[in-house]
gemmi code that builds the backbone of each chain (N, CA, C; Angstrom):
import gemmi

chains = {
    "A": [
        ("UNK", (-13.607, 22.855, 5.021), (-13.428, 22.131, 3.778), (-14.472, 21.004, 3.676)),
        ("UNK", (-15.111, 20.913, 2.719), (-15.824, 19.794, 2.458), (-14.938, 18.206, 2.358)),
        ("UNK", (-15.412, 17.067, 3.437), (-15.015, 16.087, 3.286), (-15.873, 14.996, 2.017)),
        ("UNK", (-14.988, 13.838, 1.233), (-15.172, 13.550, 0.431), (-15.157, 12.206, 0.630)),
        ("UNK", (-16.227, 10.817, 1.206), (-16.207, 9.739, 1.713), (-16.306, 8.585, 0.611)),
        ("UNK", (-15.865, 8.292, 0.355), (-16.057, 6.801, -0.733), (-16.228, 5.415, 0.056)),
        ("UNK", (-17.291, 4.701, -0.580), (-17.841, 3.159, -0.143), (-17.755, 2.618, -0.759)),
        ("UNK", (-17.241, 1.290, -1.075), (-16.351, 0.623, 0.150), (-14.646, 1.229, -0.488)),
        ("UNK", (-13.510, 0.819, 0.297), (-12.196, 1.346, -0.127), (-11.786, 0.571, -1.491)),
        ("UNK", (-12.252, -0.779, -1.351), (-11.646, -1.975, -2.276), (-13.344, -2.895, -2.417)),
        ("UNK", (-13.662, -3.399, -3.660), (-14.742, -4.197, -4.302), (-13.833, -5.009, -4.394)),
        ("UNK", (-14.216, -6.248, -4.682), (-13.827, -7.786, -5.381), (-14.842, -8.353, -6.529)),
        ("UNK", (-15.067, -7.789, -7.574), (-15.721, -8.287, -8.358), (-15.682, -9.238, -9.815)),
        ("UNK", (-16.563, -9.698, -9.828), (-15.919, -10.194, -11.412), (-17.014, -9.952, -12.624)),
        ("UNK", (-15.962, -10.089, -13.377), (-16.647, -10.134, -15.065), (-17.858, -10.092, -15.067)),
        ("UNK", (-18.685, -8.644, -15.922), (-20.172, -8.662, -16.153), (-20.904, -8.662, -14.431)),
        ("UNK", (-20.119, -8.209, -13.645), (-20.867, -8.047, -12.537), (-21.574, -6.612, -12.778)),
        ("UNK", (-22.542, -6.134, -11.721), (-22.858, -5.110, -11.912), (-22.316, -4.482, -10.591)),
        ("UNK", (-21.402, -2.659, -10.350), (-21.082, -2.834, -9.011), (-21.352, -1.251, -9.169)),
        ("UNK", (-21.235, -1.075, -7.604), (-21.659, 0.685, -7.671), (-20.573, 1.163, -6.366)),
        ("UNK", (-20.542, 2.161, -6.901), (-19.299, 2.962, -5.374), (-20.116, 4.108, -4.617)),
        ("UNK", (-20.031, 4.059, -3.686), (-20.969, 5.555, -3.266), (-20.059, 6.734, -2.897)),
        ("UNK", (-19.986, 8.022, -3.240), (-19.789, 8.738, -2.632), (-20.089, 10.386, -1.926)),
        ("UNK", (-19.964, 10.178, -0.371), (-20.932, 10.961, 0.236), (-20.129, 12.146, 0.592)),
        ("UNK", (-20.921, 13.372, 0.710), (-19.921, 14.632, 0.791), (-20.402, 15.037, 2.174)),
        ("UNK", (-19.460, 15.723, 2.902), (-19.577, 16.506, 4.303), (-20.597, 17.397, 4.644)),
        ("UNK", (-20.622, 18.008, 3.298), (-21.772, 19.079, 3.046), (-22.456, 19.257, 1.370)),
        ("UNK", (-23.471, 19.490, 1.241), (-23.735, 19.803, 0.067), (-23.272, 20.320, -1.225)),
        ("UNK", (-22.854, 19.552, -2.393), (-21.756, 19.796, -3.062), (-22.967, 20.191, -4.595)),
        ("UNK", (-24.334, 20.071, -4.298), (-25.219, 20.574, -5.657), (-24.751, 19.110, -6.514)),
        ("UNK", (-25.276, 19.405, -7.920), (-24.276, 18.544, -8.468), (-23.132, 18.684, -8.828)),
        ("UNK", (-22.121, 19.437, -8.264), (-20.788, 19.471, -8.979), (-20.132, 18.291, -8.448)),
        ("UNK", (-19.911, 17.740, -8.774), (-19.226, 16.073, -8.485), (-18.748, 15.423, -10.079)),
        ("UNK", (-17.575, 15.458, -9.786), (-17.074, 13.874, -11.147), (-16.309, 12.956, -10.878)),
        ("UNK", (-16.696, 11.901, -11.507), (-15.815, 10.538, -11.458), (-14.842, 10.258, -12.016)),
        ("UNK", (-13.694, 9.755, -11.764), (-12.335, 9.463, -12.857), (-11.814, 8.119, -12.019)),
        ("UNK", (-11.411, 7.515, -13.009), (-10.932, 5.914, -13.190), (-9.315, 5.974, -13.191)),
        ("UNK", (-8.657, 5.267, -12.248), (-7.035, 5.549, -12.826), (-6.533, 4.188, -12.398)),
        ("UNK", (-5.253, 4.143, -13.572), (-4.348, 2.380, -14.059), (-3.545, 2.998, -13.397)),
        ("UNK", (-2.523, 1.909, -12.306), (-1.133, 2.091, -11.886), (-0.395, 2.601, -13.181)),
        ("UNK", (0.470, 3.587, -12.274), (1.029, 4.077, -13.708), (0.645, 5.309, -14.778)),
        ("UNK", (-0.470, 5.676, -14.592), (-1.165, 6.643, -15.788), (-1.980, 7.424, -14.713)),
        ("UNK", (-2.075, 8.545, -15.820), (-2.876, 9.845, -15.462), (-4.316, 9.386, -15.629)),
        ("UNK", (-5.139, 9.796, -14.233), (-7.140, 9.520, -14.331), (-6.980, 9.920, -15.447)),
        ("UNK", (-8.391, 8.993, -15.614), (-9.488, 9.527, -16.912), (-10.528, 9.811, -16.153)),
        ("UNK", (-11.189, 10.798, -17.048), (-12.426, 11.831, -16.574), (-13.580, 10.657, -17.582)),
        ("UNK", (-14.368, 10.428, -15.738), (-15.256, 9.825, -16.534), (-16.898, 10.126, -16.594)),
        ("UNK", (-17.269, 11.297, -15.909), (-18.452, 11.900, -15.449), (-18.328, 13.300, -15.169)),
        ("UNK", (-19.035, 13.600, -15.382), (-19.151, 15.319, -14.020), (-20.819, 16.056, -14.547)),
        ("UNK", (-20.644, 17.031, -13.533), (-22.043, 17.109, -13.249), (-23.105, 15.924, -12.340)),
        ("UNK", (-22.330, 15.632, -11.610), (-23.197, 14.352, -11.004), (-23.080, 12.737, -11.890)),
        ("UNK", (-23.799, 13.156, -13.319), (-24.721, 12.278, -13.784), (-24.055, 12.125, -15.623)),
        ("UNK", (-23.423, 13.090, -16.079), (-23.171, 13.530, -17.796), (-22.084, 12.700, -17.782)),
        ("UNK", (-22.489, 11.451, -18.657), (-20.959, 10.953, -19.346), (-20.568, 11.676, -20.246)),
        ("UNK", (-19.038, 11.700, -19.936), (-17.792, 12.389, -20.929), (-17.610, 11.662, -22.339)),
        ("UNK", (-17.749, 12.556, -23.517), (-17.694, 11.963, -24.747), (-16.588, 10.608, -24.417)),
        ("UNK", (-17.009, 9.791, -25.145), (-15.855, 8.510, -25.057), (-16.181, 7.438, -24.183)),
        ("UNK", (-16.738, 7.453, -23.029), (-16.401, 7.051, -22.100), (-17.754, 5.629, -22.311)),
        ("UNK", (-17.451, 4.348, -22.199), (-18.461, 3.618, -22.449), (-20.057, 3.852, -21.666)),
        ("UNK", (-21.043, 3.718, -21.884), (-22.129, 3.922, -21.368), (-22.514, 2.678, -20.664)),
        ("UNK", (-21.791, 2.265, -20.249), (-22.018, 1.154, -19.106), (-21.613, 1.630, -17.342)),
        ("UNK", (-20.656, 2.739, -18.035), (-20.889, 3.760, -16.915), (-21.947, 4.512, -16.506)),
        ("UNK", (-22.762, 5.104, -15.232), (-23.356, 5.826, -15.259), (-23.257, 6.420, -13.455)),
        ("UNK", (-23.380, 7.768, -13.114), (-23.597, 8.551, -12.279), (-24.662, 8.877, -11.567)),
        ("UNK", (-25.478, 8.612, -10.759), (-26.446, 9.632, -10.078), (-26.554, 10.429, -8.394)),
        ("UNK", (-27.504, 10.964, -8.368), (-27.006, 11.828, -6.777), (-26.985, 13.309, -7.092)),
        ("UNK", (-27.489, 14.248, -6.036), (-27.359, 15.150, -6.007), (-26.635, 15.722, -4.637)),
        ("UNK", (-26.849, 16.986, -3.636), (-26.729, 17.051, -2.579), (-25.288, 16.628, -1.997)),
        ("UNK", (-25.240, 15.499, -1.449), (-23.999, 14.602, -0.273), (-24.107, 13.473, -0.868)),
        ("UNK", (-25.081, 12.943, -1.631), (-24.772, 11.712, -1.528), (-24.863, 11.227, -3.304)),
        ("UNK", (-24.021, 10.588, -3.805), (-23.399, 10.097, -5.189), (-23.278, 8.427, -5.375)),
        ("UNK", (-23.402, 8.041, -6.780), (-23.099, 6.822, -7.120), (-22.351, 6.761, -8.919)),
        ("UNK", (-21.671, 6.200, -8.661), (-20.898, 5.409, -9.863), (-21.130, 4.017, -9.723)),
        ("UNK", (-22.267, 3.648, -11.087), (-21.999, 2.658, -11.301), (-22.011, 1.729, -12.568)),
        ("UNK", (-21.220, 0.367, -12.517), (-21.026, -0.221, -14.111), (-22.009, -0.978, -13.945)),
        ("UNK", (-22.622, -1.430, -15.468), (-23.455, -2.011, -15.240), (-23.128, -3.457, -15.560)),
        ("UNK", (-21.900, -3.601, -16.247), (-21.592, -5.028, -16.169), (-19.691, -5.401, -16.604)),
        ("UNK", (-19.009, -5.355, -15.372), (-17.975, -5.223, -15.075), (-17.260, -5.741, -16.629)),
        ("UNK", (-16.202, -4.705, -16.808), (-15.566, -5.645, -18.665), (-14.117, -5.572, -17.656)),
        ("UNK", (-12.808, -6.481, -18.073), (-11.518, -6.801, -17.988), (-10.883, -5.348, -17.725)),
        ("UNK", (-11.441, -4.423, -18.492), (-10.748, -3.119, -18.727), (-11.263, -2.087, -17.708)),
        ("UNK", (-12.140, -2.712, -17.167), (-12.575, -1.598, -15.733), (-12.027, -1.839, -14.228)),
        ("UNK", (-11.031, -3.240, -13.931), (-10.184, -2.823, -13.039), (-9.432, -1.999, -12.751)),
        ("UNK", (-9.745, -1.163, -12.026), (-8.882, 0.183, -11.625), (-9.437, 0.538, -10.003)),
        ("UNK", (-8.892, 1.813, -10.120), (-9.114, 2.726, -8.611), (-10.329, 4.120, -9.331)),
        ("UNK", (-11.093, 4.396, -8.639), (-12.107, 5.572, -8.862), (-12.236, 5.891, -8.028)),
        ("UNK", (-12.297, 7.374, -7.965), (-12.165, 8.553, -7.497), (-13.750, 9.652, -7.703)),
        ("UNK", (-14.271, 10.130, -6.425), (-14.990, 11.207, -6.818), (-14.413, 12.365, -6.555)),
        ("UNK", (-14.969, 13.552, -7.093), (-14.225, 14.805, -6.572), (-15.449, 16.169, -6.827)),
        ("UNK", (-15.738, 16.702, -5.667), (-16.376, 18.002, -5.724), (-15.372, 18.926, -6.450)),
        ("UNK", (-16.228, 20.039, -7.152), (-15.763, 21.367, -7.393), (-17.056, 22.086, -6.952)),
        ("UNK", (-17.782, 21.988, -6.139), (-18.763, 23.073, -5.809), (-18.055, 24.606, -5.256)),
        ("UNK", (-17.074, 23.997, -4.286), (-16.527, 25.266, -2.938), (-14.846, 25.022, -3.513)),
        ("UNK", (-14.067, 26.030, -3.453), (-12.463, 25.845, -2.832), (-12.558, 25.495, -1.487)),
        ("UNK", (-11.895, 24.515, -1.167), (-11.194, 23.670, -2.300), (-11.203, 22.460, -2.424)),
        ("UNK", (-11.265, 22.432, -3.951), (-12.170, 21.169, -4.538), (-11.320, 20.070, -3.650)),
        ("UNK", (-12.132, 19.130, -3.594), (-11.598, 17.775, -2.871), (-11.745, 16.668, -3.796)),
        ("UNK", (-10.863, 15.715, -3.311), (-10.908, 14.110, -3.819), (-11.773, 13.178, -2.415)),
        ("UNK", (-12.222, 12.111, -3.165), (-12.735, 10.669, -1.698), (-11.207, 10.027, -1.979)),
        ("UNK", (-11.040, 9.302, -1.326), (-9.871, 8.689, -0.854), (-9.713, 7.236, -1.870)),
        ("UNK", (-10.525, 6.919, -2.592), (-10.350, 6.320, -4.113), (-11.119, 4.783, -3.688)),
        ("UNK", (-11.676, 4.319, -4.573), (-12.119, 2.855, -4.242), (-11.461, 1.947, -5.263)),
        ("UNK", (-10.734, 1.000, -5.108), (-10.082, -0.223, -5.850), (-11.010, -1.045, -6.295)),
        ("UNK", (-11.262, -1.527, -7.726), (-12.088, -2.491, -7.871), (-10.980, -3.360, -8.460)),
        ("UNK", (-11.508, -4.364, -7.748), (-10.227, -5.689, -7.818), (-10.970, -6.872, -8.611)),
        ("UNK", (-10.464, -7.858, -9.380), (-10.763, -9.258, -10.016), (-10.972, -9.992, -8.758)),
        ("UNK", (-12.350, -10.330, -8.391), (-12.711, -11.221, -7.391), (-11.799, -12.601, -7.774)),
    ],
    "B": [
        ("UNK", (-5.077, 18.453, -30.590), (-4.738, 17.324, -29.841), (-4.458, 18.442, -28.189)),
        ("UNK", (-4.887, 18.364, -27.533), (-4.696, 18.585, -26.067), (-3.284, 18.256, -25.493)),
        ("UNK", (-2.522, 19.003, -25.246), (-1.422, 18.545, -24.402), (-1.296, 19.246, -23.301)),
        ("UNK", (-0.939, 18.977, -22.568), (-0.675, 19.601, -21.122), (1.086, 18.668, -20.768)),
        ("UNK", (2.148, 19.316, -20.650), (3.581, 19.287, -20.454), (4.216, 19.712, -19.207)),
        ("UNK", (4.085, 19.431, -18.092), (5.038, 19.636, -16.978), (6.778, 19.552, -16.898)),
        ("UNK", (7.212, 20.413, -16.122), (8.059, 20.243, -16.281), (8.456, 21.337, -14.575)),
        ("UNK", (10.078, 21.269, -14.630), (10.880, 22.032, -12.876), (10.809, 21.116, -11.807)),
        ("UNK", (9.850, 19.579, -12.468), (10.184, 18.993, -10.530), (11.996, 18.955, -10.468)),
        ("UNK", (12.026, 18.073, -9.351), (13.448, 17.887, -8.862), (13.478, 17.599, -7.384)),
        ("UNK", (14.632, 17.107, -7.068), (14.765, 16.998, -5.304), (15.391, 18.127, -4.994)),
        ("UNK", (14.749, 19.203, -3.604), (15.104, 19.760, -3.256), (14.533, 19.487, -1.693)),
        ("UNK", (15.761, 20.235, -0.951), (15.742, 20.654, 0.366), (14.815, 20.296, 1.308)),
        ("UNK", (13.897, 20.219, 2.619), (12.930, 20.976, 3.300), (13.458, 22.480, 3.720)),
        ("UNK", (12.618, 23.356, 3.364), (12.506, 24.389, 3.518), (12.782, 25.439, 1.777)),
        ("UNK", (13.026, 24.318, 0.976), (13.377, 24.888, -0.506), (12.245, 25.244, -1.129)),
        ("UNK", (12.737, 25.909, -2.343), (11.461, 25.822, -3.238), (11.896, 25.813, -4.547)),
        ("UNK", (10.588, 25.267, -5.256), (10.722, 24.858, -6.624), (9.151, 25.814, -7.134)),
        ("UNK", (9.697, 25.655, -8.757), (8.535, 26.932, -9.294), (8.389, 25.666, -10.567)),
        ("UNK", (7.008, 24.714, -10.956), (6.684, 23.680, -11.636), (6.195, 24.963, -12.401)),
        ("UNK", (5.721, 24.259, -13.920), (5.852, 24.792, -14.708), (4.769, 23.836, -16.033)),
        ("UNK", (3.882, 24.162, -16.744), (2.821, 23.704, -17.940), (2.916, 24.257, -18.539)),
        ("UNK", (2.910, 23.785, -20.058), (2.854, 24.338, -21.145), (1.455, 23.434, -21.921)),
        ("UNK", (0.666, 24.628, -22.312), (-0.319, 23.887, -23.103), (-0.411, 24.241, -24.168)),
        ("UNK", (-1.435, 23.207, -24.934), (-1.280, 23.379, -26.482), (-2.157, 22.412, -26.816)),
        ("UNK", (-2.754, 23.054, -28.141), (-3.835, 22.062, -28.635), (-5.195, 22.517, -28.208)),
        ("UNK", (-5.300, 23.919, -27.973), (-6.627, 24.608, -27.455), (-6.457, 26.137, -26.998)),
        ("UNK", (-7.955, 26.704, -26.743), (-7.494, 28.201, -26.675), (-7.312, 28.068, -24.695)),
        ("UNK", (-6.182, 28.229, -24.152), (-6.058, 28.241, -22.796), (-6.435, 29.418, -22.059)),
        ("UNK", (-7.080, 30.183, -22.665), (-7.348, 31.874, -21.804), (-9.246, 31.574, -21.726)),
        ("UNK", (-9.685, 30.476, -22.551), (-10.979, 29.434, -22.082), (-11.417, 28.542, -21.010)),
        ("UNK", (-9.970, 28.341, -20.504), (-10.496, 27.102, -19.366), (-9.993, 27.514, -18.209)),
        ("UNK", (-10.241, 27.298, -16.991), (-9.414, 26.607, -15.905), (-8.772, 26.027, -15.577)),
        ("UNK", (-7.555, 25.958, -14.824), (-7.074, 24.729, -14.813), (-6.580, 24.750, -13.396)),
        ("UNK", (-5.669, 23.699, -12.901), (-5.599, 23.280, -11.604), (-3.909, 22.759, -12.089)),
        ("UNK", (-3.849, 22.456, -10.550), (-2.685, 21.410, -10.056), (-3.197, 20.325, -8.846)),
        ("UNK", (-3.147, 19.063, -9.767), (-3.111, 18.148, -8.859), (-2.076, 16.946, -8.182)),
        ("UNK", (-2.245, 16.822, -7.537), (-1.141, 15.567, -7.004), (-0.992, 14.597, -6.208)),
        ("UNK", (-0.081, 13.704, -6.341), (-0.271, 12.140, -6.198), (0.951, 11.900, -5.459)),
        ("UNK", (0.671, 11.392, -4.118), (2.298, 10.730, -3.227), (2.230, 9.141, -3.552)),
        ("UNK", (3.857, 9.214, -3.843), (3.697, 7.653, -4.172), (2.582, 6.934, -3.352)),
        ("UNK", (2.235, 5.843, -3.969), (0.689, 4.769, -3.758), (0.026, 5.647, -2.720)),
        ("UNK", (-0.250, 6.555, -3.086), (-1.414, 7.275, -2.201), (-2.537, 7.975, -3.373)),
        ("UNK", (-3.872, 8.484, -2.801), (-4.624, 8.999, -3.294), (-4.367, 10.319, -4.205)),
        ("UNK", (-5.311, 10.749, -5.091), (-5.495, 12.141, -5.658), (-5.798, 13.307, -4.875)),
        ("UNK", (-5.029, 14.039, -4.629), (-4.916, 15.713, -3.929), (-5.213, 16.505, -4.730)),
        ("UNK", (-6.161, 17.439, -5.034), (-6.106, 18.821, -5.462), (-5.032, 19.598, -4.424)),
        ("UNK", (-4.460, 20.550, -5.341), (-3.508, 21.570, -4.738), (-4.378, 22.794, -4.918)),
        ("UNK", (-4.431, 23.286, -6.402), (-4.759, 24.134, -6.781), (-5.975, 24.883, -8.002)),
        ("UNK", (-6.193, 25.529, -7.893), (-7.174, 26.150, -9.146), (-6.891, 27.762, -9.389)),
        ("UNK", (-6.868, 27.771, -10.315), (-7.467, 29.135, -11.163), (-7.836, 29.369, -12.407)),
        ("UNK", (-8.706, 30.316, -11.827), (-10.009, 30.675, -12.982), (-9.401, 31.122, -14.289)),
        ("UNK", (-9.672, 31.282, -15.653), (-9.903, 31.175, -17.000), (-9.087, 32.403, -17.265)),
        ("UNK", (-9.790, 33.656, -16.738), (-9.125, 34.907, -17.365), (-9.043, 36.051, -16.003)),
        ("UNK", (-9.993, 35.808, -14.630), (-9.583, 37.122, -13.622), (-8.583, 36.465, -12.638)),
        ("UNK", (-7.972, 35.148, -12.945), (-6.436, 35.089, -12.048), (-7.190, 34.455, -10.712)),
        ("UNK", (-8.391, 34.520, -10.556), (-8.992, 34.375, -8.774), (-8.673, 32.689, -8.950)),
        ("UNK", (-8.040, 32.049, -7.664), (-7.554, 31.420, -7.400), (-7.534, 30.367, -5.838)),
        ("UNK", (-7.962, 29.391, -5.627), (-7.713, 28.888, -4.156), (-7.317, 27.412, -4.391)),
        ("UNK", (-7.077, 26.982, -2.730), (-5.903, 26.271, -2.228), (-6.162, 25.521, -1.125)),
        ("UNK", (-5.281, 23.974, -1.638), (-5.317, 22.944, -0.554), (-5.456, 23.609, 0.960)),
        ("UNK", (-5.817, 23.484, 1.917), (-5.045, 23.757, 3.422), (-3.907, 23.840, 3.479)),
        ("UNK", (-3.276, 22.239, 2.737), (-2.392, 21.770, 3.460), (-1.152, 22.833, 2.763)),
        ("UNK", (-1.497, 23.534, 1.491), (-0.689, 24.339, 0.669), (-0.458, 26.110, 0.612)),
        ("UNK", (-1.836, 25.752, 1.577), (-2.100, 27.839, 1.742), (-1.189, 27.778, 2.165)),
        ("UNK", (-0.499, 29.707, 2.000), (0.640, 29.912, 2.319), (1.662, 29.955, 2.020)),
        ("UNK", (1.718, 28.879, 0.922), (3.348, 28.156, 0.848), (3.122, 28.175, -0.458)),
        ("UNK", (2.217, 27.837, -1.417), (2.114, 27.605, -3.159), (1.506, 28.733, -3.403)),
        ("UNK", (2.170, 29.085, -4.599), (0.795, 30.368, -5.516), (0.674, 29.715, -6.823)),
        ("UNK", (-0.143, 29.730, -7.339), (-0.816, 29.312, -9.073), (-0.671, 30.476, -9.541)),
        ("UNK", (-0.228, 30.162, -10.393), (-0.350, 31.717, -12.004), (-0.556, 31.081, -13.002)),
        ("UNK", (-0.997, 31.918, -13.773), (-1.213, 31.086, -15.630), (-0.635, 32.647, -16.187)),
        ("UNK", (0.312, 32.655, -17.433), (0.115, 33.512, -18.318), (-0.214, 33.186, -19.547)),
        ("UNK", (-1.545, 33.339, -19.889), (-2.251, 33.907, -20.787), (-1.841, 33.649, -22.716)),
        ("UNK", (-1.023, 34.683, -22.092), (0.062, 34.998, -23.712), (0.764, 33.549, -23.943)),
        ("UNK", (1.632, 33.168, -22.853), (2.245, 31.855, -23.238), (1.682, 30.666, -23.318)),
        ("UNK", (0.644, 30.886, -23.144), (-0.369, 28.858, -22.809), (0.060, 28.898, -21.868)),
        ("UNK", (0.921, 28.848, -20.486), (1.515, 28.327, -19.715), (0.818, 28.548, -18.481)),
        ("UNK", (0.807, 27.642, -17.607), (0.463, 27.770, -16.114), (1.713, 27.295, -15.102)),
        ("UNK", (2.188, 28.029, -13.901), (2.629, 27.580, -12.604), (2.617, 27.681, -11.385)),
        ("UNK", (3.090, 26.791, -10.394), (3.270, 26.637, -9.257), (4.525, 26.938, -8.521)),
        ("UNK", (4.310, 27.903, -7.888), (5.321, 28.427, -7.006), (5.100, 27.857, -5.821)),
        ("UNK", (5.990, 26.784, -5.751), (6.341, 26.181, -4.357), (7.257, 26.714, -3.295)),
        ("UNK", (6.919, 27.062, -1.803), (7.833, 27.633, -1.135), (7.903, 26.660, -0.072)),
        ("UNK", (8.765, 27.076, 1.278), (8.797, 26.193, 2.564), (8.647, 24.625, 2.058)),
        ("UNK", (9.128, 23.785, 1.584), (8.595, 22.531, 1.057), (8.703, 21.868, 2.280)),
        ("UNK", (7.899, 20.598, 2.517), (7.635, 19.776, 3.293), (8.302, 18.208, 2.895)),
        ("UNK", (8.584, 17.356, 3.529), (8.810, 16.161, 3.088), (7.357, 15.817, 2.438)),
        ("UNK", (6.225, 16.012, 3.100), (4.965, 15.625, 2.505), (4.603, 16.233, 1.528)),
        ("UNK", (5.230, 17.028, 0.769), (4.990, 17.486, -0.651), (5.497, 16.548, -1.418)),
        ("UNK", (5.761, 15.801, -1.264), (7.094, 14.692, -2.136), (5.621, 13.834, -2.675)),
        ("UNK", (5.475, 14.348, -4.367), (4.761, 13.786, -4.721), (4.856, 14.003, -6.459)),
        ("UNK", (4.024, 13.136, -7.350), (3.703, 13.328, -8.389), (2.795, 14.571, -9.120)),
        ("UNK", (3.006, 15.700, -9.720), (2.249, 16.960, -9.672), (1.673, 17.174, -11.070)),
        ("UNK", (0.503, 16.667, -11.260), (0.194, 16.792, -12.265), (-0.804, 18.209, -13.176)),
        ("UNK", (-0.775, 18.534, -13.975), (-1.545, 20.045, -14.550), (-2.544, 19.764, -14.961)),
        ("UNK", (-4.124, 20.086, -14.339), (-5.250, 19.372, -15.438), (-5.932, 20.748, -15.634)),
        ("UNK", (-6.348, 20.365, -16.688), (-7.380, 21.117, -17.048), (-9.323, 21.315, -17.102)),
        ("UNK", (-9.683, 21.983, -17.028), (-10.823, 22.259, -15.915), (-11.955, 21.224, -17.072)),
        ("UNK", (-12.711, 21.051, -17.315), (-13.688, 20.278, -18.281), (-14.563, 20.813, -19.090)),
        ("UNK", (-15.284, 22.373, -18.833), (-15.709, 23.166, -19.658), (-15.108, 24.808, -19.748)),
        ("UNK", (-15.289, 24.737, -21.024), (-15.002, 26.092, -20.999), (-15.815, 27.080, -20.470)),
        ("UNK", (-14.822, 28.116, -20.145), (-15.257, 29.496, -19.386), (-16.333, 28.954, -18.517)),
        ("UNK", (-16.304, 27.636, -17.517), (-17.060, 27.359, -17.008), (-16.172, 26.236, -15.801)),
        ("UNK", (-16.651, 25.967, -14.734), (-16.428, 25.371, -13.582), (-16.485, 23.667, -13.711)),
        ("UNK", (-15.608, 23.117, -13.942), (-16.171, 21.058, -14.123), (-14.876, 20.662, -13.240)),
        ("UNK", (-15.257, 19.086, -13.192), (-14.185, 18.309, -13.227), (-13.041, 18.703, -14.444)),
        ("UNK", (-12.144, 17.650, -14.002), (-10.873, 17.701, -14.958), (-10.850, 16.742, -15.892)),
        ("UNK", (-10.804, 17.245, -17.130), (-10.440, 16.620, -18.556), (-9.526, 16.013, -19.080)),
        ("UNK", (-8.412, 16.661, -18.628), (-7.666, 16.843, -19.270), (-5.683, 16.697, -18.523)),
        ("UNK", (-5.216, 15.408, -18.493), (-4.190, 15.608, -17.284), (-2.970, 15.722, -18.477)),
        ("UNK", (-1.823, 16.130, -17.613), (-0.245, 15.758, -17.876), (0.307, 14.738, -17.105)),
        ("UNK", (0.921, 14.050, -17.471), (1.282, 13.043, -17.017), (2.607, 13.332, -15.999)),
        ("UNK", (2.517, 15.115, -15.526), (3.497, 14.672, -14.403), (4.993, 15.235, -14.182)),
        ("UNK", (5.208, 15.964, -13.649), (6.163, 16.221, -12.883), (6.749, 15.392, -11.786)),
        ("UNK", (7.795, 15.031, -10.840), (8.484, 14.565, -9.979), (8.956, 15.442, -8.804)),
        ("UNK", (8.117, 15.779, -7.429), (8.505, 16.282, -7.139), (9.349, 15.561, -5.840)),
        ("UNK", (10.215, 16.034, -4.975), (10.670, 15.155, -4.026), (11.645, 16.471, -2.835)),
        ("UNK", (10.955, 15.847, -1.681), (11.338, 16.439, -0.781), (12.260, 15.862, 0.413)),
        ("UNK", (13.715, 15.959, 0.614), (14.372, 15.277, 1.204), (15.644, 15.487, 1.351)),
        ("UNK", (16.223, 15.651, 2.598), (17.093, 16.039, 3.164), (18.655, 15.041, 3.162)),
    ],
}
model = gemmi.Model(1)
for chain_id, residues in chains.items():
    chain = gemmi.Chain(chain_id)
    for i, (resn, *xyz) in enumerate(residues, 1):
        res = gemmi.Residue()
        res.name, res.seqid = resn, gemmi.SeqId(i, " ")
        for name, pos in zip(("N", "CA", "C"), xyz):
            atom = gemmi.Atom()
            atom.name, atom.element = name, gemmi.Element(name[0])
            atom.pos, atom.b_iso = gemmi.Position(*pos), 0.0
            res.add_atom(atom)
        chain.add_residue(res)
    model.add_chain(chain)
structure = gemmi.Structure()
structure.add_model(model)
structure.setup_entities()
């Protein structure tokens, strides 16, 4: 099974920061990789896939890059409404995997 | 409008089984993929499951081979999970997503907000 590593577990950032999450795969995942954002309480939102393609909707302060093992999500300037937990997840191979989620917290 | 509707969790047994259950609507479902994913209280996102659009081909957590099968029929919108042998560590939130492109391989678009499943003696 392909393992799915996320950096760091928990950020502390604040307002209009700029922050990035990395995440690295076990083995070569191509670009099939997407990002999703999730609120205590509620179902992720899909916020990338293909590596790099924002999902209609999704503000463009988001952005994706990486191919191969190694991935980034990042904002480019933290808003109130982007505290959450994010998640990457391969679909290259069965079976698809999750990283273990990174918390971005109000420094 | 996209809906995806879960429904059959419940507390049952270790060693029971439960058969979860999606109903979709709001799109042509014999187009996409879809999955089962799931969530143990304050813990991370699990994929369980996938299957493909229209030839049924299908694969599976580790931790689930064996014990879950995925079906979708077609005719009804509907997709499920046949849970067998349950584990206390199945005791989780089971949600139905749907795949992100049509007749094509993505992330997930598209969630339900969830079934209840619970395993406990």
């Amino acid at each position: 099974d392909i393992q799915m590593t996320q950096s760091p577990s928990t950020l502390s950032a604040s307002v209009g920061d700029r922050v990035t999450i990395t995440c690295r795969a076990s083995q070569s995942v191509s670009v099939s990789l997407a990002w999703y954002q999730q609120k205590p309480g509620k179902a992720p939102k899909f916020l990338i896939y293909k590596a790099s393609s924002l999902e209609s909707g999704v503000p463009s302060r988001f952005s994706g890059s990486g191919s191969g093992t190694e991935f980034t999500l990042a904002i480019s300037s933290l808003q109130p409404d982007d505290f959450a937990t994010y998640y990457c997840q391969q679909y290259n191979t069965y079976p698809w995997t999750f990283g273990q989620g990174t918390k971005v917290e109000i420094k | 409008e996209v809906q995806l509707v879960e429904s059959g969790g419940g507390v049952v047994r270790p060693g029971g089984s439960l058969r979860l259950s999606c109903a979709a609507s709001g799109f042509t479902f014999d187009d996409y993929g879809m999955s089962w994913v799931r969530q143990a209280p304050g813990k991370g996102l699990e994929w369980v499951s996938g299957i493909h659009w229209n030839d049924g081909s299908a694969g599976y957590a580790d931790s689930v081979k064996g014990r879950f099968t995925i079906s979708r029929d077609n005719a009804k919108n509907s997709l499920y999970l046949q849970m067998n042998s349950l584990r206390a560590e199945d005791t989780a939130l089971y949600h139905c997503a749907r795949w992100g492109a049509k007749r094509g391989w993505s992330g997930v678009d598209y969630w339900g907000q969830g079934t209840l499943v619970t395993v406990s003696s």
